[in-house]
C-alpha positions as a printed Julia matrix, in Angstrom:
422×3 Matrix{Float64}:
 -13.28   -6.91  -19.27
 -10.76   -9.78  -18.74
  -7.48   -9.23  -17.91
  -5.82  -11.83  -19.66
  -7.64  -10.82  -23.22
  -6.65   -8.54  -25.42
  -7.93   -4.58  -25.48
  -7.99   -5.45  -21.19
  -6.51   -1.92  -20.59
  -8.13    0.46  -22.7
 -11.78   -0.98  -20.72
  -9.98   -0.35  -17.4
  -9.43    3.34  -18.16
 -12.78    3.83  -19.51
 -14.85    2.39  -16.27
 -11.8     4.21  -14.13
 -11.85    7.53  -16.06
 -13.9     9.17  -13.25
 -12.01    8.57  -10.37
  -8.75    8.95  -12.32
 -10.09   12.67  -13.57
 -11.05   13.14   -9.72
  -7.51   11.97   -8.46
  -5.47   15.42  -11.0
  -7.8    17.29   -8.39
  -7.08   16.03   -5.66
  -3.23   17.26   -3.6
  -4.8    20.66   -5.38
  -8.15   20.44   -3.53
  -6.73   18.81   -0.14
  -3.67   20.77   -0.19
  -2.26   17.53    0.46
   1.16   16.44   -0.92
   1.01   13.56   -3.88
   2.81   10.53   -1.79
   0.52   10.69    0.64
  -2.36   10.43   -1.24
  -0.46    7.82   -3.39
  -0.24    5.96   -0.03
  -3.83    6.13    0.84
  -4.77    4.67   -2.74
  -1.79    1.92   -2.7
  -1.96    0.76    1.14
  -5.57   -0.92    1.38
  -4.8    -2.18   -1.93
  -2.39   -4.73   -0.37
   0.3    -3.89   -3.28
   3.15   -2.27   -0.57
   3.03   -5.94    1.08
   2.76   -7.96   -2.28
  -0.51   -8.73   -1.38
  -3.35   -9.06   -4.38
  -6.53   -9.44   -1.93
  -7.49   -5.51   -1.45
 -10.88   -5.09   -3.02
 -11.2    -4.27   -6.88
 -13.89   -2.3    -7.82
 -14.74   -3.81  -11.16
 -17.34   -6.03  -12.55
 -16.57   -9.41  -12.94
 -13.43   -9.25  -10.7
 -14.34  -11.76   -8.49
 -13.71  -14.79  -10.77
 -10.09  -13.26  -11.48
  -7.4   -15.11  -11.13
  -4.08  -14.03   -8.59
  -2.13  -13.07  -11.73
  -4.95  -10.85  -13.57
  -5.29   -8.9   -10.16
  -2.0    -8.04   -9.73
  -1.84   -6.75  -13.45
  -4.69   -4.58  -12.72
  -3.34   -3.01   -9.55
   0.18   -2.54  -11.08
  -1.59   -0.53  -13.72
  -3.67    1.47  -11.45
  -1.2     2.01   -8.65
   1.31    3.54  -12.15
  -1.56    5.44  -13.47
  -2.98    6.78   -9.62
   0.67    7.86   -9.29
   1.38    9.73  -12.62
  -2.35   11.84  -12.1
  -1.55   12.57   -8.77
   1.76   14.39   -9.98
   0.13   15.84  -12.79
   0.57   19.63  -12.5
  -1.78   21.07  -15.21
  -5.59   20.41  -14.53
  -7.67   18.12  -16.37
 -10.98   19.86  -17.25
 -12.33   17.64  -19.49
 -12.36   14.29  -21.43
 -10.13   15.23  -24.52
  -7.5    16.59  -21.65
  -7.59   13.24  -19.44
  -7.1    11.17  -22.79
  -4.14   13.1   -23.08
  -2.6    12.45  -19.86
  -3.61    8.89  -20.5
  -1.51    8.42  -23.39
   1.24   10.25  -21.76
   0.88    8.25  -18.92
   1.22    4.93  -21.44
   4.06    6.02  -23.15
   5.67    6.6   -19.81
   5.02    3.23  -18.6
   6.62    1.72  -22.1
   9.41    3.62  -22.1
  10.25    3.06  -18.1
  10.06   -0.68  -18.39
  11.85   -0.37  -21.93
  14.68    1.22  -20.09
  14.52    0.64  -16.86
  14.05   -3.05  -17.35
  15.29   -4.15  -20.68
  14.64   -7.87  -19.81
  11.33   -6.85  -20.37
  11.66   -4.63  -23.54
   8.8    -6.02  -26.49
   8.89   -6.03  -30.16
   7.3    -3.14  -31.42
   5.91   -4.84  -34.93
   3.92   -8.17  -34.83
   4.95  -11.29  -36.91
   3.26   -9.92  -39.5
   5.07   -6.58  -39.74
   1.78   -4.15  -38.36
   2.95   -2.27  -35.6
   1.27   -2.8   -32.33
  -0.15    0.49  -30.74
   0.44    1.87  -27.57
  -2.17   -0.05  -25.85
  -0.97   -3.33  -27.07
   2.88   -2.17  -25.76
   2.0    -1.49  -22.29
  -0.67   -4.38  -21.65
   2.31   -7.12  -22.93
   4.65   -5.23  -20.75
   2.68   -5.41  -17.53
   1.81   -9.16  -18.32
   5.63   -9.7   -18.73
   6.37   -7.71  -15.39
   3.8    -9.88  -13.46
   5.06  -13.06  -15.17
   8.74  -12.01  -14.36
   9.21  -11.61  -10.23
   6.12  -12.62   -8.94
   4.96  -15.55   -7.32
   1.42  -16.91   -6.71
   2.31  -19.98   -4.87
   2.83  -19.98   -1.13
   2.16  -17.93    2.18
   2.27  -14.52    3.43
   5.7   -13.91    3.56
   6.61  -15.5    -0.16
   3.98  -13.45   -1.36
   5.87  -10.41    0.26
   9.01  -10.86   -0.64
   8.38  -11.66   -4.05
   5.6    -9.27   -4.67
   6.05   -5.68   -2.8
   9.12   -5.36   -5.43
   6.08   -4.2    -7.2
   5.95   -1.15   -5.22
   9.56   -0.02   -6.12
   8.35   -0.08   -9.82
   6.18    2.66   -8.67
   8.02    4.65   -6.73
  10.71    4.74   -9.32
   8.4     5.21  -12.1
   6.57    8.37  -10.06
  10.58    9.75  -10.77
  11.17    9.18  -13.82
   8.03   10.5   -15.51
   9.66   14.01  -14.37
  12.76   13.4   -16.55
  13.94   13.32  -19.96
  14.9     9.78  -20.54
  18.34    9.38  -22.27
  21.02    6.74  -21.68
  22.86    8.94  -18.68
  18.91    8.95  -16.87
  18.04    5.36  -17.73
  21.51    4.59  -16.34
  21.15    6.17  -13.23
  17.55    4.8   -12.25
  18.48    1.37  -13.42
  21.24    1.9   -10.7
  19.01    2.83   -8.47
  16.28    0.37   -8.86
  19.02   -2.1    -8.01
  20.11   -0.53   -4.99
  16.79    0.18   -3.53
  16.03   -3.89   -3.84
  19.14   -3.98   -1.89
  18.06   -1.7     0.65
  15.27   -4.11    1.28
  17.61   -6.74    2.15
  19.34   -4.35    4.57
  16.11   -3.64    6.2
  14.88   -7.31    6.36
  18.53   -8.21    8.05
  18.74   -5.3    10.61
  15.08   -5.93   11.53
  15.23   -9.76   11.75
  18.52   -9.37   14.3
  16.47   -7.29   16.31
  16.09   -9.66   19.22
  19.98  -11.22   18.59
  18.2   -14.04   17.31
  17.16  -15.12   14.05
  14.23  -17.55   13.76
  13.67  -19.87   11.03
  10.69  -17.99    9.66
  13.32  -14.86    9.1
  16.04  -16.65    7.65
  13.46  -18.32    4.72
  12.71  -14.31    4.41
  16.16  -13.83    2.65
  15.53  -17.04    0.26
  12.31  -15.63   -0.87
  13.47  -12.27   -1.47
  16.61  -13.44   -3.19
  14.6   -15.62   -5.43
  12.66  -12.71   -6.53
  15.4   -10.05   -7.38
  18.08   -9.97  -10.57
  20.65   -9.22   -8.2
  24.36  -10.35   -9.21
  25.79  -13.22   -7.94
  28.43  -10.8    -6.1
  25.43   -8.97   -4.46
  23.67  -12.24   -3.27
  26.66  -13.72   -1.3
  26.59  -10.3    -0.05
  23.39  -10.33    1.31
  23.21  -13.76    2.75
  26.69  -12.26    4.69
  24.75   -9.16    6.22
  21.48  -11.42    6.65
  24.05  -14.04    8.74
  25.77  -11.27   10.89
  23.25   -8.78   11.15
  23.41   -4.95   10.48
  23.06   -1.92   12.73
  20.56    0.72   11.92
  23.09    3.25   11.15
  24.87    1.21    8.47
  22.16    1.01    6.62
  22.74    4.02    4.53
  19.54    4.55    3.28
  19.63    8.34    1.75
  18.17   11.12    4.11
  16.39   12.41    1.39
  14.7     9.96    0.27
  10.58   10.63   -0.18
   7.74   10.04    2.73
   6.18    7.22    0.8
   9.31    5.34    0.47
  10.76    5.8     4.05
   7.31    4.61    4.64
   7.55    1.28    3.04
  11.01    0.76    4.34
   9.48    0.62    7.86
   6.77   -1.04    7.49
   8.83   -3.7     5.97
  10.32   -3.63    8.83
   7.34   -4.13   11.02
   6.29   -6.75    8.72
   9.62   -8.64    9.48
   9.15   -8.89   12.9
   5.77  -10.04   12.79
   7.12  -13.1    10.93
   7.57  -15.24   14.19
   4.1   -14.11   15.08
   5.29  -11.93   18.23
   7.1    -8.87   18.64
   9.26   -8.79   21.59
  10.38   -5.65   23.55
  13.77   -5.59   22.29
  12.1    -5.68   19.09
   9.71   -2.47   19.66
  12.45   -1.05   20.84
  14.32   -1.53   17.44
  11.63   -0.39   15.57
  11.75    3.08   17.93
  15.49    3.14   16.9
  14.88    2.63   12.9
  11.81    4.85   12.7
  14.07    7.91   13.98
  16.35    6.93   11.63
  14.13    7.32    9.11
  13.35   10.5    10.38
   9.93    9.68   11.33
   8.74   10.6    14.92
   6.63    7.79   17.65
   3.66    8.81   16.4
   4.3     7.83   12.2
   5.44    4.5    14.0
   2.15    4.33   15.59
   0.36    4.79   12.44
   2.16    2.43   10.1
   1.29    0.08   13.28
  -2.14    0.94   12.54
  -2.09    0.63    9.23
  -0.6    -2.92    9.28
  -2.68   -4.38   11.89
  -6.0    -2.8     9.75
  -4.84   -4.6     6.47
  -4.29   -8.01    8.05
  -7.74   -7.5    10.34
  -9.64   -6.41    7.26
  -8.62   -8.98    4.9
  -8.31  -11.94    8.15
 -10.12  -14.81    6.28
  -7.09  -14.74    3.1
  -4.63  -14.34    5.24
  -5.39  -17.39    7.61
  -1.96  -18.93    7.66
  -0.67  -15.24    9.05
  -1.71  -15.89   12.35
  -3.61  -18.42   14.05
  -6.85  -17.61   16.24
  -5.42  -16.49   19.73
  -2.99  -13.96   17.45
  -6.38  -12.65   15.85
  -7.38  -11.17   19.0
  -4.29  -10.24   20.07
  -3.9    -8.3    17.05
  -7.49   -6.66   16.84
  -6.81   -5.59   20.68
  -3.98   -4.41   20.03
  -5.55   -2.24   16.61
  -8.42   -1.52   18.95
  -6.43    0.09   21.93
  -4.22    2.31   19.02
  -7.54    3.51   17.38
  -9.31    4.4    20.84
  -5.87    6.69   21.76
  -6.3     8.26   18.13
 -10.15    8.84   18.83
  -9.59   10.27   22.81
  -6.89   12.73   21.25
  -9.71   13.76   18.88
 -12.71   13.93   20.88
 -13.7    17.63   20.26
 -13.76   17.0    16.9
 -15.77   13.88   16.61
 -18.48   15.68   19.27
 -18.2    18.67   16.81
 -19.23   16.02   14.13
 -22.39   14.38   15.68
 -23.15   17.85   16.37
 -23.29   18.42   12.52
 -24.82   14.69   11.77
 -29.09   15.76   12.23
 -29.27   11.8    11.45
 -26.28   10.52   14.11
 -28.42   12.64   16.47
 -31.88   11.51   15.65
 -30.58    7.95   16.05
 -28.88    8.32   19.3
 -32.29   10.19   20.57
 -34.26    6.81   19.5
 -31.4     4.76   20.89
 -31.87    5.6    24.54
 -35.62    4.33   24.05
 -36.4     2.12   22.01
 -33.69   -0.77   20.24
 -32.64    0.79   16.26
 -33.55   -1.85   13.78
 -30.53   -3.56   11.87
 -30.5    -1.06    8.89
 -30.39    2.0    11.39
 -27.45    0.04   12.89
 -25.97   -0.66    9.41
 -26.66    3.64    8.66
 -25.07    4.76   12.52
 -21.86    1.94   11.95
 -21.1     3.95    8.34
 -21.52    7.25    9.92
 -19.08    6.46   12.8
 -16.88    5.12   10.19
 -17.21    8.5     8.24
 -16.51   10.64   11.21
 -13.4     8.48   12.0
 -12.21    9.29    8.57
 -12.42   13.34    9.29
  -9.43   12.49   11.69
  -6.14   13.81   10.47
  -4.54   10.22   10.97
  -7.24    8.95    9.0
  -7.52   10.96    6.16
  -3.59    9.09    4.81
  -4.45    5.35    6.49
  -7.36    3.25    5.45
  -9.76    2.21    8.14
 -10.8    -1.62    7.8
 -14.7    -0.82    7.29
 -15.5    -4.71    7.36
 -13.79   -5.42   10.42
 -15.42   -1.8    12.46
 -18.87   -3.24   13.51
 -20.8    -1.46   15.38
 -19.67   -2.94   18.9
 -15.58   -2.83   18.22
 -16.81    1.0    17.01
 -18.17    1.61   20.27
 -15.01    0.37   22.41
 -13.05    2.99   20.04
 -15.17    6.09   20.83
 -14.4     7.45   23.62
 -16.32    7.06   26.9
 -19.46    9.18   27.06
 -18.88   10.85   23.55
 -22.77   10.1    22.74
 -23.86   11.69   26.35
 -21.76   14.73   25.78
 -22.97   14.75   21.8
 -26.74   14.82   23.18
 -26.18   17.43   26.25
């Protein structure tokens, strides 16, 4: 499959069709609610931080180019969210084939409404119409072409990419409604004053410290660049970006869903980390702002996590992030968060080597003899595995690459093993 060919989406379903089946299962069989498990798939993926470097699991993806990535993970991040708020189950194939046409006719008439700029012809040249298939994979190509940017660092990448997300999030609303011109109306209203919101965020968060550095005022050019927002709206936002905003001005609904409140703050982690340190005044802000959100320390904490896992897991694309002295500042930092999260937890990770025969057997040979490299490889994926039975774990993404075996054993709490063996 090639993205940039034609019949590109139609392959992608078929290799996908397992996991996509598995994912109308899964808030049923986890009792978990749909935006967090829409979280856990998007996060790693890089998407919520307009990043196209989380792994794809396809063959042949590795000679794809920036722009047939983020296609794919557009598609999969609309499709992963429209499953996971399926209600009916899908038993077998003629019932997911179903949903997947549902799911593309969604997607056409969304960006049909919700973004006429990007509305296609529905006949060819010649007068054939184009099928479903055909609709959607021009539309995607047309959203990628449209706002995003392949060109630059980090933070152009951001600003001009994680708009990507709010096509989601919006889209995971509409497919519940019947779209007529009052409903297309009001999310086109809304899609513009989320994008706003994001400007609100960036400006609050970058006047954190009462000082703006030149890294955060080029945030506001590359997020302006990237939005259709009125010429009215723009002087607007370079006025708030110049004089700041408090936290409480923001108006950002209190309703609003978990997975958006979500990326609001980590946006607004993400802006502070743009002068590569985060002062206390800062920290401080981003206690203030994550209470306004409604979120408590602890979802702070975890966003923190997740953040600091993404950029450690995916270090050697990110390079002009940080520079060397910030990556060890930043995996101590990750490390020190994850050890706190695996002390809180330490009856249940003893309960788990307790169930592991294998985790057992190797810590027995351990205290003997030296395990070979694969037994090392096996006991590192185990750890990682019991990790992932931890509640915080189960919504964020551990970074599997960066968790060798040594940084695992600085997490685990002191004498875990002993106590596991006794």
């Amino acid at each position: 499959m090639e993205p940039r060919e034609k019949g590109w989406l139609q392959a992608y379903l078929e290799f996908r069709k397992e996991l996509l089946q598995d994912l109308t299962m899964e808030t049923k069989r986890k009792a978990s609610h749909p935006e967090y498990s829409l979280y856990r798939i998007i996060q790693p993926t890089g998407l919520m931080y307009g990043q196209i470097i989380g792994e794809i699991d396809f063959p042949g993806s590795d000679h794809w180019d920036e722009k047939d990535r983020m296609k794919i993970l557009l598609a999969e991040s609309l499709v992963c969210s429209s499953l996971l708020f399926h209600d009916e189950p899908v038993t077998s194939e003629e019932d997911l084939s179903r949903v997947f046409m549902k799911t593309l006719e969604s997607v056409s008439n969304f960006y049909n409404n919700i973004f006429p700029e990007l509305s296609i012809p529905t006949k060819t040249l010649f007068g054939r119409k184009k099928t479903l298939m055909e609709l959607v994979e021009k539309i995607l190509e047309k959203r990628i072409e449209h706002t995003s940017t392949f060109e630059g660092n980090f933070w152009e990448y951001f600003f001009h990419n994680a708009l990507l997300f709010l096509d989601v999030f919006i889209f995971g609303q509409w497919i519940h409604t019947n779209a007529d011109k009052v409903v297309a109306d009001f999310f086109r209203y809304e899609r513009d004053e989320l994008r706003f919101s994001v400007v609100k965020v960036i400006a609050s968060a970058a006047h954190a410290n009462k000082e703006i550095a030149f890294e955060e005022k080029r945030l506001l050019e590359f997020f302006l660049q990237s939005t259709d927002l009125s010429h009215e709206r723009k002087k607007e936002a370079a006025k708030i970006f110049e004089e700041g905003i408090a936290v409480e001005d923001i108006n950002l609904p209190s309703e609003n869903s978990w997975i958006l409140r979500k990326f609001f703050l980590e946006i607004a982690i993400l802006t502070l980390w743009v002068d590569k340190k985060v002062e206390q005044s800062e920290l401080d802000y981003l206690k203030s702002f994550c209470h306004y959100l409604s979120f408590s320390d602890e979802d702070l904490e975890n966003s923190m996590i997740a953040i600091e896992g993404f950029v450690l897991e995916h270090w050697e694309q990110l390079e002009h992030l940080q520079n060397k002295q910030d990556f060890h500042q930043v995996s101590e930092q990750f490390i020190k968060r994850v050890a706190r999260v695996a002390e809180k937890n330490k009856s249940r990770l003893l309960k788990e080597i307790h169930e592991r025969e294998d985790v057992l057997n190797l810590l027995r040979k351990a205290r003997a003899n030296e395990l070979t490299l694969e037994e090392k490889e096996h006991m590192r994926m185990q750890l990682i595995q019991m990790m992932k039975t931890l509640p915080t774990f189960v919504i964020i993404s551990l970074p599997q690459k960066f968790l060798t075996l040594p940084i695992l054993l600085k997490i685990l709490p002191r004498n875990l093993f002993a106590e596991g063996l006794s």
